[in-house]
C-alpha positions, 0 to 999 in steps of 0.5 A: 752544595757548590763542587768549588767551595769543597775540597775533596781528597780521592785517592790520596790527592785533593782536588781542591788545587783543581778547583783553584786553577778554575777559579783563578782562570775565571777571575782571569777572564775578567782581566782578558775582557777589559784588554789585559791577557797576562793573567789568562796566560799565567794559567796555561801551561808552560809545556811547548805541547799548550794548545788553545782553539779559540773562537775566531781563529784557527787551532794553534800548538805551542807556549809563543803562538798560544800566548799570542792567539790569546792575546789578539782578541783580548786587545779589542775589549774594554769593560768586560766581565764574566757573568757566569759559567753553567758546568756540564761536565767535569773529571779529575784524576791525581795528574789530569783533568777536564771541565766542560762548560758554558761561559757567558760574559759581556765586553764593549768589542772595538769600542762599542757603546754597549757590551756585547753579551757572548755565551761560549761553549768551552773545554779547559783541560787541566794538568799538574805541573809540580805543585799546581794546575795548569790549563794545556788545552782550551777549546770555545765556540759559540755554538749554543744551539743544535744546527744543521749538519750541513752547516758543519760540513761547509769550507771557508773560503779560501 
């Protein structure tokens, strides 16, 4: 049975409002992969505490730099899509919430004359805020598959 096509009551609180902020944010993405970020930046919190580490940049806190870390890489794409997500994990309290997952998508980057597939790595972590849900962290990497550690382990160059 599918965990978004539910709506579950524990403990006195639904999380079928969780499940529609996932939803709206994965309809979003498809938005954010043909250049328009405006509908991934309705989903995150308002809060000045917002944090976002996306993938090609550093951590960054904050309403304004979160607004503009995500809207940079949504710039360079064109006919994109979201082409699934593969869940690991989830958990969901009345206030707070988390989902752990593998995002898998496609965009022509810069103009390519092809798509670019990508699989992420991903954790959104969720907050009420009044009478909805709101994304307050997003971590995505690529890293798919087990690496050496030292591949860890090594500085960029300054």
């Amino acid at each position: 049975m599918c965990i978004n096509c539910i709506a579950v009551q524990i403990g006195g609180f639904s999380m079928s409002g969780f499940d529609d902020a996932i939803v709206e944010f994965d309809l979003a993405l498809n938005h954010y992969l043909n250049g328009d970020p405006g509908a991934v930046q309705d989903v995150f919190s308002r809060g000045e505490d917002v944090t976002l580490c996306n993938p090609v940049g550093p951590p960054c806190r904050g309403r304004e730099a979160v607004v503009r870390a995500a809207a940079e890489p949504s710039s360079h794409f064109t006919g994109g899509n979201l082409k699934g997500v593969e869940e690991v994990s989830r958990f969901v309290a009345p206030d707070l919430g988390y989902v752990v997952r593998i995002e898998r998508g496609q965009a022509h980057v810069d103009g390519s004359s092809e798509p670019i597939p990508y699989a992420l790595r991903v954790t959104l972590v969720l907050r009420r805020e009044g009478e909805s849900w709101k994304i307050s962290h997003r971590h995505a990497d690529p890293i798919m598959a087990p690496r050496p550690l030292a591949t860890a382990m090594e500085q960029p160059p300054a």
